[in-house]
N, CA, C and O atoms as CSV, one atom per row, in Angstrom:
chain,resi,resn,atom,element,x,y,z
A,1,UNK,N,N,-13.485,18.398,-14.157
A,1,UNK,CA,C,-13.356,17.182,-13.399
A,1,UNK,C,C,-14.424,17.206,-12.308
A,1,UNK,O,O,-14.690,18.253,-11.718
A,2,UNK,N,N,-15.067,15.988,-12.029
A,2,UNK,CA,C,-16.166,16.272,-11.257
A,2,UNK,C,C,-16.027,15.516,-9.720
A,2,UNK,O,O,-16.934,15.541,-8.888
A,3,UNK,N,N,-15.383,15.187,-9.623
A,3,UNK,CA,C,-14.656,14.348,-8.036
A,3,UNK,C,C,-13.530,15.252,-7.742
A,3,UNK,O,O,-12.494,15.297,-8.406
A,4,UNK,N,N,-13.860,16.141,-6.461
A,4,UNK,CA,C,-12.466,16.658,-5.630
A,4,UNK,C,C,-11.435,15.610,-4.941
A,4,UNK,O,O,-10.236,15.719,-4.684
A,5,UNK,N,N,-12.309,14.609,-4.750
A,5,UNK,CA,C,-10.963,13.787,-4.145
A,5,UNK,C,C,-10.247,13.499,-5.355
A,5,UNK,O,O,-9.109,13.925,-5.158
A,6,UNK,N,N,-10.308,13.048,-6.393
A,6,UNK,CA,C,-9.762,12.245,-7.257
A,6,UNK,C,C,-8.770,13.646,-7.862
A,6,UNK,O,O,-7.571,13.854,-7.681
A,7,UNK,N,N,-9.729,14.420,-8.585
A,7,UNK,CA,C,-8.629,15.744,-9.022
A,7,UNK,C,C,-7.865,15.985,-7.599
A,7,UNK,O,O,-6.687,16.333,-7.674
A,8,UNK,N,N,-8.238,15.883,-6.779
A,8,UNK,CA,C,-6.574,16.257,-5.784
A,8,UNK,C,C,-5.897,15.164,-5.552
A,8,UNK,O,O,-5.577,15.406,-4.388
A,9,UNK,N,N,-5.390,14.040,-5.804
A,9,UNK,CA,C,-5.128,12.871,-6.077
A,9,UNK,C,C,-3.873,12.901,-7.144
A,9,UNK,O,O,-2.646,12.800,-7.151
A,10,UNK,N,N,-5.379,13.181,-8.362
A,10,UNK,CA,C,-4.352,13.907,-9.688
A,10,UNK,C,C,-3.252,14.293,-9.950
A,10,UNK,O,O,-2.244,13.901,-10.538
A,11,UNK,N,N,-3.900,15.822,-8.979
A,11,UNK,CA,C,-3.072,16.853,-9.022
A,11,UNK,C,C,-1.569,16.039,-8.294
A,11,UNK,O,O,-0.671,15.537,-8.970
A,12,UNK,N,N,-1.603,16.075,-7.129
A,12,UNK,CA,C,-0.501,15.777,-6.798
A,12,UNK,C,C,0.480,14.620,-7.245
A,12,UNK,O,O,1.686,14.662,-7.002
A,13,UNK,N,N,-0.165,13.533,-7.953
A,13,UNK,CA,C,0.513,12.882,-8.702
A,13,UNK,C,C,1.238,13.250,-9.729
A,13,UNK,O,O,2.434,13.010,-9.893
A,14,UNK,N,N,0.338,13.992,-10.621
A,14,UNK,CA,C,1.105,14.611,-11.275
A,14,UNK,C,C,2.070,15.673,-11.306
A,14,UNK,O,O,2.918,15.784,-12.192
A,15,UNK,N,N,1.899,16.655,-10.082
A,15,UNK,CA,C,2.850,17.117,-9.639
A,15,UNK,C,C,4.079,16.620,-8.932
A,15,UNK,O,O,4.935,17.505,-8.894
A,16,UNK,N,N,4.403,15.642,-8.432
A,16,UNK,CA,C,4.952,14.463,-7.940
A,16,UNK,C,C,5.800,14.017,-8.995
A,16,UNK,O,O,7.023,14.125,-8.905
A,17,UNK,N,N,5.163,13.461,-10.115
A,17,UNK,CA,C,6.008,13.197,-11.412
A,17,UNK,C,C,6.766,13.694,-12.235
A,17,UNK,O,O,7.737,13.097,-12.700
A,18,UNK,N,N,6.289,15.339,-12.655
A,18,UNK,CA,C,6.503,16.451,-12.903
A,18,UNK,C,C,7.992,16.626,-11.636
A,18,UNK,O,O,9.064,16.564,-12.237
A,19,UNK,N,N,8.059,16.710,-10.970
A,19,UNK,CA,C,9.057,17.372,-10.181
A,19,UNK,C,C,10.366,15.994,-10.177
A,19,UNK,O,O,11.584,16.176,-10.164
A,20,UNK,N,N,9.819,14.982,-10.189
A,20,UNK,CA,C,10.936,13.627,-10.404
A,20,UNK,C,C,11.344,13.796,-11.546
A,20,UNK,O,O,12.528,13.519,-11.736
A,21,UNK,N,N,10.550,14.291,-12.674
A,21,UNK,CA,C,11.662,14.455,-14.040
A,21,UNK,C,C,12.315,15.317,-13.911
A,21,UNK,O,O,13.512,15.050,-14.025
A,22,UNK,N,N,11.988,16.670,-13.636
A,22,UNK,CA,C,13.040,17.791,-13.220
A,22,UNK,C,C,14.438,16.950,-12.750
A,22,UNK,O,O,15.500,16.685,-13.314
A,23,UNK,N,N,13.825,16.657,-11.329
A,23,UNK,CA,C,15.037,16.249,-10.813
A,23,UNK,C,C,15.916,15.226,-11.714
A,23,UNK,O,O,17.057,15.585,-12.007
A,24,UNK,N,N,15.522,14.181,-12.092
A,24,UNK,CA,C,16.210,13.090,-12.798
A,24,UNK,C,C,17.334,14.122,-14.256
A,24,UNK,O,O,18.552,14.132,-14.428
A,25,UNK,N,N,16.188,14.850,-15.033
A,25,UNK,CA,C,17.585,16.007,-15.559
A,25,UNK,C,C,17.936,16.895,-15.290
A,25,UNK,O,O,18.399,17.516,-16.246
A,26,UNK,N,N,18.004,17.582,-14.012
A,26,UNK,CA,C,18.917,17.939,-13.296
A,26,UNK,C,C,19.985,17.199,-13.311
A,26,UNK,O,O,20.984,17.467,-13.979
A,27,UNK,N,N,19.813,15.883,-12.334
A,27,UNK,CA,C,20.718,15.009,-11.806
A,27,UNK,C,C,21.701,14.521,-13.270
A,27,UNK,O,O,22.824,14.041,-13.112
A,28,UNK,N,N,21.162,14.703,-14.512
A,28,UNK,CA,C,21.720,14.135,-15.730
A,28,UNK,C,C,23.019,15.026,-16.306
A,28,UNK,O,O,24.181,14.651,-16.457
A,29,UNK,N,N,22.282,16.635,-16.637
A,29,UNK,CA,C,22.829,17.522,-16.966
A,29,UNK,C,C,24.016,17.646,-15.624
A,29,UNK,O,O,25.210,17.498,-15.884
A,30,UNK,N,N,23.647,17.871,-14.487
A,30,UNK,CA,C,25.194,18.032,-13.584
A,30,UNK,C,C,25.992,17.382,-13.527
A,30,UNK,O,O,27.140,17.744,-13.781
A,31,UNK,N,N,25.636,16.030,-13.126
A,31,UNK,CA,C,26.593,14.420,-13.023
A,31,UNK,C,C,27.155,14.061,-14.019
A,31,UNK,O,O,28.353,13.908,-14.255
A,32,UNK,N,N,26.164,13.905,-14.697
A,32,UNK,CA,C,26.124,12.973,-16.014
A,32,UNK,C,C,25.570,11.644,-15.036
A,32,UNK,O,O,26.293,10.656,-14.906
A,33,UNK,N,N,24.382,11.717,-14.449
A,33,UNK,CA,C,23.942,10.303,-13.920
A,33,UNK,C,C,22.843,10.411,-14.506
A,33,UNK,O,O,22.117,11.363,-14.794
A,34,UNK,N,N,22.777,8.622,-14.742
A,34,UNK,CA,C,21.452,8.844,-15.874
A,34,UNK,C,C,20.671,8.085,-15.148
A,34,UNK,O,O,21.214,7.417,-14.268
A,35,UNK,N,N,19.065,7.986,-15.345
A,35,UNK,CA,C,18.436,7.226,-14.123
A,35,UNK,C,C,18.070,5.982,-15.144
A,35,UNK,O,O,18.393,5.880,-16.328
A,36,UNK,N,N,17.158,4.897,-14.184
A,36,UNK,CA,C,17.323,3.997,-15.134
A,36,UNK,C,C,16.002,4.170,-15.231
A,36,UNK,O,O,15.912,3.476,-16.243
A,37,UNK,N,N,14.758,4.551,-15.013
A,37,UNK,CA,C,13.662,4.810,-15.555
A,37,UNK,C,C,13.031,6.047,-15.985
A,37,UNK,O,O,12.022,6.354,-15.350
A,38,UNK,N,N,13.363,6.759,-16.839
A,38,UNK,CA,C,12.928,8.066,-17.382
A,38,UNK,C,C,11.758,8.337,-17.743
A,38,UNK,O,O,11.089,7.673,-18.534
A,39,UNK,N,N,11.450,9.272,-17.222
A,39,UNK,CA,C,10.112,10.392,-17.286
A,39,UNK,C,C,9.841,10.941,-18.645
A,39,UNK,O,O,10.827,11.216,-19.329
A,40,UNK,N,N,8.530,11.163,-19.188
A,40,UNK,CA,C,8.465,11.992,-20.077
A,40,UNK,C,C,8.563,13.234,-19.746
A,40,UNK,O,O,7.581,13.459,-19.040
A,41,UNK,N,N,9.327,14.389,-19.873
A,41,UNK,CA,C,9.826,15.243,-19.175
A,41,UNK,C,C,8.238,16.472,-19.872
A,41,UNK,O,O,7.282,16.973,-19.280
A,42,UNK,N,N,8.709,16.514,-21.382
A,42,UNK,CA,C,7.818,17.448,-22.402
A,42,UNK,C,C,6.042,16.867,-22.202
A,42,UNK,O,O,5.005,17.519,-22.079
A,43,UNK,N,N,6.251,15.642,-22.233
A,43,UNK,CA,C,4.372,15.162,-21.811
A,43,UNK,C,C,4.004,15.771,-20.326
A,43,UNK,O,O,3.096,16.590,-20.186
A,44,UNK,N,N,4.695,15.351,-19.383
A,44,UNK,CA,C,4.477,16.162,-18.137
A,44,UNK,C,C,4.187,17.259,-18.094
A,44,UNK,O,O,3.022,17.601,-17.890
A,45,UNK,N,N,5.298,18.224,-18.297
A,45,UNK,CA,C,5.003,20.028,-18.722
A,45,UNK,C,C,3.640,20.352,-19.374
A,45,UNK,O,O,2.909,21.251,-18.956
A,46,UNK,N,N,3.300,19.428,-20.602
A,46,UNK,CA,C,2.196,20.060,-21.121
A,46,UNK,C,C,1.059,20.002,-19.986
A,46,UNK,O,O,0.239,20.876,-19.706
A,47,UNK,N,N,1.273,18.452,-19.281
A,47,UNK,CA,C,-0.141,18.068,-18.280
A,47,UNK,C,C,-0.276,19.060,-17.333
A,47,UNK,O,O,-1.359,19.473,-16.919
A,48,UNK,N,N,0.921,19.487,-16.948
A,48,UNK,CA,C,0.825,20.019,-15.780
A,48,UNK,C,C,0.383,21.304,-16.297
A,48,UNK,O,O,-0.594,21.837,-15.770
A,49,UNK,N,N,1.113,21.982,-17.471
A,49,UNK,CA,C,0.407,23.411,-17.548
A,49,UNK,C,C,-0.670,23.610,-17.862
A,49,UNK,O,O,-1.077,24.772,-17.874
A,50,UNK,N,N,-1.648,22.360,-18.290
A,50,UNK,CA,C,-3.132,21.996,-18.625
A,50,UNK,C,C,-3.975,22.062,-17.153
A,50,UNK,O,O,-5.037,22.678,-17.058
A,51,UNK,N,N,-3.417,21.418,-16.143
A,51,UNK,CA,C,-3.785,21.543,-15.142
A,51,UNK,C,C,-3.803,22.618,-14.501
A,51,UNK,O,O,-4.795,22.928,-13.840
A,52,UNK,N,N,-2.648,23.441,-14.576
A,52,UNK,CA,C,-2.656,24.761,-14.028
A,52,UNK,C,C,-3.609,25.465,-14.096
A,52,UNK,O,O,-4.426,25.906,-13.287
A,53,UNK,N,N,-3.380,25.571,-15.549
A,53,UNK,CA,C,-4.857,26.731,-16.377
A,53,UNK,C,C,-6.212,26.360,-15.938
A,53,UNK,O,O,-7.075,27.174,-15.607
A,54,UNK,N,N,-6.381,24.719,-15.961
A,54,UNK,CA,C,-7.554,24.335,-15.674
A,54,UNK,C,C,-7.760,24.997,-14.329
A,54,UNK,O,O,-8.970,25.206,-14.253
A,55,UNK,N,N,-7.242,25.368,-13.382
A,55,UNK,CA,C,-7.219,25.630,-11.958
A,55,UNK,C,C,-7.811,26.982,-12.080
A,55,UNK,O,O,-8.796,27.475,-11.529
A,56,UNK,N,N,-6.739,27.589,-13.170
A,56,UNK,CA,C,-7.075,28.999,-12.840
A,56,UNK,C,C,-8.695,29.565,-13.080
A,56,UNK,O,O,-9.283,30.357,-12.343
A,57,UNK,N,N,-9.165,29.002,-14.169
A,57,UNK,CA,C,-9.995,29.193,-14.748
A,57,UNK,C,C,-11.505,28.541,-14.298
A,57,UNK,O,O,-12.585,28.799,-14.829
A,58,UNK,N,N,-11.272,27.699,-13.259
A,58,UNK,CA,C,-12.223,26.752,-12.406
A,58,UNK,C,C,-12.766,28.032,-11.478
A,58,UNK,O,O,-11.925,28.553,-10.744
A,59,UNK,N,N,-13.869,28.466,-11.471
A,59,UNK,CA,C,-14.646,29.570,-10.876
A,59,UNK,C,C,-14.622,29.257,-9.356
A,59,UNK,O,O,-14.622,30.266,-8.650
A,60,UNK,N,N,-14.599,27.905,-8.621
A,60,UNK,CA,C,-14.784,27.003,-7.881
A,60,UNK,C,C,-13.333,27.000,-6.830
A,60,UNK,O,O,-13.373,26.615,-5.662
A,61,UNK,N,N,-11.949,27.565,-7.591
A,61,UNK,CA,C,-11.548,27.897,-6.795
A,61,UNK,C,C,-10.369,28.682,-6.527
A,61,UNK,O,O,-9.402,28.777,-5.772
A,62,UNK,N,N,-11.062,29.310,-7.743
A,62,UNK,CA,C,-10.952,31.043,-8.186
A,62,UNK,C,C,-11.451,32.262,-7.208
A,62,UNK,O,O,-12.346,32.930,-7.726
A,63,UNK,N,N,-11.113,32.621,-6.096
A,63,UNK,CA,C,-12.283,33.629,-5.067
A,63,UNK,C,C,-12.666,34.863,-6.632
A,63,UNK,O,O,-12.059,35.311,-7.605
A,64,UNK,N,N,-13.881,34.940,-6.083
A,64,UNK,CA,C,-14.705,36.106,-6.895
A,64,UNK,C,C,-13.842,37.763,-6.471
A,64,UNK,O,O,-14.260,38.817,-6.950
């Protein structure tokens, strides 16, 4: 990704989203409350662990 503002933008959006689906099945599995706009829970996970890796592996802000 070649814009730091925008990948940190990203990032936190998608981390943001990522953590609202958690919560929403959380909130499903305990209650039984269901929300009325649902998250892709499994598309998220993959993005986010795409992102992760991408992080790790970014030399840039990886210390040597």
């Amino acid at each position: 990704m070649s814009n730091p503002i925008k990948d940190i933008e990203y990032s936190d959006k998608l981390n943001c989203n990522f953590s609202e689906a958690l919560y929403q099945k959380m909130i499903e599995r305990r209650f039984g409350i269901d929300s009325c706009c649902k998250l892709d829970l499994n598309k998220l996970e993959i993005e986010k662990e795409l992102l992760d890796l991408n992080n790790i592996i970014d030399t840039g802000l990886t210390p040597v």
